[in-house]
C-alpha positions as MATLAB code, in Angstrom:
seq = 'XXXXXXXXXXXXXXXXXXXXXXXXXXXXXXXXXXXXXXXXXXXXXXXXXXXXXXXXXXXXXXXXXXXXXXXXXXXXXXXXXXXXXXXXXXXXXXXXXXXXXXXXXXXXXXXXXXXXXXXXXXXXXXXXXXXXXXXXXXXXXXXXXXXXXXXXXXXXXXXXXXXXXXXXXXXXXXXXXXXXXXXXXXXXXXXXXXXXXXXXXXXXXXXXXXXXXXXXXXXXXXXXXXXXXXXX';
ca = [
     -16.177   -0.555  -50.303;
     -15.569    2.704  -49.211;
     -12.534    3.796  -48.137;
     -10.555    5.532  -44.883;
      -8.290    7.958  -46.011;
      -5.014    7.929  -43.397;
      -5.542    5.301  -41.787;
      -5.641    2.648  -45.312;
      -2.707    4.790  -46.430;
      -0.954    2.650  -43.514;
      -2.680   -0.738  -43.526;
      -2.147   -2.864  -46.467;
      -5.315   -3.698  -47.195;
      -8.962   -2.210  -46.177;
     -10.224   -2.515  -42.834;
     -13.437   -4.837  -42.479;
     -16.571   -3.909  -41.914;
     -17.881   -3.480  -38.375;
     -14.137   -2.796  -37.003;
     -13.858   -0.454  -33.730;
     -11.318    1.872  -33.909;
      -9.732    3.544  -31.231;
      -8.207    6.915  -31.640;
      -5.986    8.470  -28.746;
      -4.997   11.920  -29.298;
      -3.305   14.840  -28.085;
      -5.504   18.479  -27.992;
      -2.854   20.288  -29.679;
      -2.810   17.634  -32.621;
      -4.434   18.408  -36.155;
      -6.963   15.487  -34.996;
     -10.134   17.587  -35.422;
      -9.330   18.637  -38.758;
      -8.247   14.594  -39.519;
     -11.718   13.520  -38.470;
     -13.347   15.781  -41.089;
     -10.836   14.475  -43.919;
     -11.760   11.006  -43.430;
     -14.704   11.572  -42.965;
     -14.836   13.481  -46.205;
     -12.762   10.201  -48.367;
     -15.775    7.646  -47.196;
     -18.430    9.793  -48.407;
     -16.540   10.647  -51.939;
     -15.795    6.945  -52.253;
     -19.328    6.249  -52.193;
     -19.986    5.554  -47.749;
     -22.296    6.861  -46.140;
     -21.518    8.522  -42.820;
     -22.347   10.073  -38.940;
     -19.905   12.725  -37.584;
     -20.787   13.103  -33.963;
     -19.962   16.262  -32.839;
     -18.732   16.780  -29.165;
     -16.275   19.621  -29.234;
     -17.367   21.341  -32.535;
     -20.654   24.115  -33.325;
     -22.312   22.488  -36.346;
     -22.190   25.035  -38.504;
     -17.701   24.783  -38.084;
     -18.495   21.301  -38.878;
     -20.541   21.917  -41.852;
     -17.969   25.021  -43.015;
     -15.688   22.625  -43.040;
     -16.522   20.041  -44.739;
     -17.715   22.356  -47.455;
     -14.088   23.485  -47.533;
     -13.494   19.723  -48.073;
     -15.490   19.550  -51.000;
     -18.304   18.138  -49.293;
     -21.972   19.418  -50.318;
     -23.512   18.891  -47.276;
     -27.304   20.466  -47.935;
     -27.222   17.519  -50.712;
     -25.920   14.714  -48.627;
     -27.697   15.550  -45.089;
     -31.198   16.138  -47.630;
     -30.485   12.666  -49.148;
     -29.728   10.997  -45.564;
     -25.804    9.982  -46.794;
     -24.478   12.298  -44.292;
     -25.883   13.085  -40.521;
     -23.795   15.315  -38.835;
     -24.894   14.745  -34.753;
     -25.228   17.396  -32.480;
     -23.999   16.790  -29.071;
     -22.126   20.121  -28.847;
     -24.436   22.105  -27.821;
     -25.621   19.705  -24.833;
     -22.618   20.264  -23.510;
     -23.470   23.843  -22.982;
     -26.412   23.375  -20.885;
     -28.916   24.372  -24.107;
     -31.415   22.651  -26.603;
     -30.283   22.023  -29.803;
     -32.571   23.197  -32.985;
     -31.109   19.962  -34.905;
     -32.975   16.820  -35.025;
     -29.987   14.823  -34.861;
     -28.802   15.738  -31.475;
     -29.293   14.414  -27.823;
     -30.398   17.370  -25.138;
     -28.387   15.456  -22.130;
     -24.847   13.279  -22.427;
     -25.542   11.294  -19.263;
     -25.618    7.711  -19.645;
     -28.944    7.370  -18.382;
     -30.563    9.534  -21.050;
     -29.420    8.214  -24.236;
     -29.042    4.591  -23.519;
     -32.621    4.053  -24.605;
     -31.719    5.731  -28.264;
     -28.465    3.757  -28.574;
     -30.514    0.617  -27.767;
     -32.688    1.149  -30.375;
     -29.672    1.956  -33.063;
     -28.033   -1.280  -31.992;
     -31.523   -3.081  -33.262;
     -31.464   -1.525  -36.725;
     -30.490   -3.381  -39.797;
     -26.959   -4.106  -40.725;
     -24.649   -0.959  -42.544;
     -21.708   -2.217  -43.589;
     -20.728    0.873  -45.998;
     -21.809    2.887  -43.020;
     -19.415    4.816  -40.432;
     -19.835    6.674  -37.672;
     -17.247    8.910  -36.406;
     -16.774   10.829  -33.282;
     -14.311   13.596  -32.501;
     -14.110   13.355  -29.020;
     -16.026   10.932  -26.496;
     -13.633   12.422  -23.494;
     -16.540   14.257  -23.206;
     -19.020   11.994  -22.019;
     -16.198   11.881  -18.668;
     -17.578   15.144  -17.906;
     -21.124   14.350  -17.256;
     -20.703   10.389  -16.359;
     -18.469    8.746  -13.889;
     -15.946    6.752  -15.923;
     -17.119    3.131  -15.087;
     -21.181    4.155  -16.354;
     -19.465    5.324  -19.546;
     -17.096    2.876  -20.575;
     -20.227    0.243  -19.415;
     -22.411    1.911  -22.165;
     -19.057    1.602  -24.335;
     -18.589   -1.882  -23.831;
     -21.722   -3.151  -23.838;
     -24.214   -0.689  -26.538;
     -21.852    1.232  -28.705;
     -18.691   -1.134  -29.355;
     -20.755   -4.488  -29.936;
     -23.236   -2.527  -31.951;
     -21.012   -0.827  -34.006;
     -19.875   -4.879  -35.127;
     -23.567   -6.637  -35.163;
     -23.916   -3.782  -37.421;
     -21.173   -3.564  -39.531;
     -20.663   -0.172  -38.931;
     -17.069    1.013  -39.473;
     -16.771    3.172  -35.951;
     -13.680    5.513  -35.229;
     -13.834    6.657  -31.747;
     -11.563    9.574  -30.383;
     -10.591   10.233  -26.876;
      -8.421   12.602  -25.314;
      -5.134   11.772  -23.662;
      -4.118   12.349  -20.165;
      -7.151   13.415  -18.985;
      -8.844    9.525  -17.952;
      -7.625    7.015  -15.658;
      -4.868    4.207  -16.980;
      -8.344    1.677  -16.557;
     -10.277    3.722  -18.686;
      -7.374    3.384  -22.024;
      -7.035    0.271  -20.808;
     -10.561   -0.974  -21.445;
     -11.165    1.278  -24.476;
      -7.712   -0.310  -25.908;
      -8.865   -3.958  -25.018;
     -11.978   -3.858  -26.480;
     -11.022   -1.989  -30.171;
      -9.733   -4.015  -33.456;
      -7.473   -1.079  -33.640;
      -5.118    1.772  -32.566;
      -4.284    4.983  -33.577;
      -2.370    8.211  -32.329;
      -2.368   11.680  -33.327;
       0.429   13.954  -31.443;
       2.513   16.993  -32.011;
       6.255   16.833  -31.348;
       8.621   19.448  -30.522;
      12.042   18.579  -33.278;
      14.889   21.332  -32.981;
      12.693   23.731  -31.721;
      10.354   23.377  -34.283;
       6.871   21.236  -33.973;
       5.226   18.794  -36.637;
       2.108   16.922  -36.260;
       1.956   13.079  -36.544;
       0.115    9.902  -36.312;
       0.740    6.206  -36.318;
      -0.975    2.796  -36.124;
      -0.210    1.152  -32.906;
      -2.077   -2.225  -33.542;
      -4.211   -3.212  -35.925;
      -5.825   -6.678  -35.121;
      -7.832   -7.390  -38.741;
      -5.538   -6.053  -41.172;
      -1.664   -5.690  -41.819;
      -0.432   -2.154  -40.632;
       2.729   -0.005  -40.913;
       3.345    1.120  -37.412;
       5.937    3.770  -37.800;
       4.851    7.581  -37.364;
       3.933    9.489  -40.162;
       4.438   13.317  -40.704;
       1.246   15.397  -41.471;
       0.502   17.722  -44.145;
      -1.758   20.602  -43.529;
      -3.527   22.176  -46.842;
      -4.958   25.099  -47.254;
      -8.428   24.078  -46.776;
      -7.339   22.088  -43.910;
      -7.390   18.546  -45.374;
      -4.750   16.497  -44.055;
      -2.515   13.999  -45.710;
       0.330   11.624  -45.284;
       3.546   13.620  -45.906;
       5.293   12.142  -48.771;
];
């Protein structure tokens, strides 16, 4: 199976198929750049992968993961790789990318995520998204976590789709954590901390329900093409 880089360096085993995980993260964390790096480890170890793209211009994305060592003409021609485009939606414009939505409110796409919940099982699949905060800004927060709860989450498992699922911190109410927390297999923070008047970027496990899990946080390493790793 393929595997999660950061997150299986903590677990002691892999994470099953079809697991929901739920990442909570702080906007001055090296989360963005995280999401491309394991995104980057499932496709090298032979996964096939979405990277849905709220926050980020595709061709960042794609620069990135090039940086990464990620050929993406190759892997987007041969369907291995979709990189989604809901960025630009968010700015009020059309996207020229096929894989893209034109409007983030809940009423729009629920017909498309309908149909992906009735296609065929993908267990070496997974689907990543760098932040779904951002469907708060067009939806009230009980029509979005519905669609969460009831299309993308139980999909995601009749599928078998590995799904890692990033939302902002303090910027929701307690109820909508809460729900998000409830209904994932697993946990996982990014942060930056202030130590001696210096900063360092982290992350931990906080629970893990399928899958044994060191829950102490970890240090960060930033590389110079932007990969990040656990901090020996």
């Amino acid at each position: 199976m393929p595997r999660l880089p950061l997150i299986e360096d903590l677990t002691t085993g892999p994470i099953p198929p079809g697991s929901q995980v739920l990442v909570e993260y702080d906007p001055s964390s090296q989360w963005y750049n995280a999401s491309l790096t394991i995104t980057a480890g499932w496709l090298k170890t032979g996964g096939t992968a979405s990277y849905v793209a709220f926050v980020q211009p595709l061709e960042d994305v794609r620069s990135q993961f090039k940086r990464l060592g990620v050929d993406t003409r190759k892997l987007e021609k041969d369907e291995s790789l979709r990189i989604i485009d809901y960025y630009t939606a968010t700015l009020g414009q059309k996207s020229k990318d096929t894989d893209s939505e034109s409007s983030l409110k809940v009423a729009d796409i629920s017909i498309s995520i309908s149909k992906w919940m009735q296609q065929p099982p993908a267990p070496g699949q997974l689907i990543i998204s760098d932040d779904e905060s951002t469907f708060g800004r067009f939806n009230d927060e009980k029509a979005w976590i519905e669609l969460e709860l009831t299309r993308l989450i139980p999909g995601g498992r009749m599928r078998k789709v590995t799904a890692i699922t990033a939302v902002m911190i303090g910027v929701h109410s307690e109820w909508v954590y809460k729900r998000f927390e409830g209904a994932s297999e697993g946990i996982v923070d990014f942060k930056l901390e202030e130590v001696e008047g210096h900063t360092r970027n982290i992350m931990r496990i906080r629970n893990m329900r399928n899958v044994g899990f060191n829950s102490q946080w970890h240090p960060l390493k930033i590389s110079d093409n932007f990969e990040i790793t656990l901090e020996k």
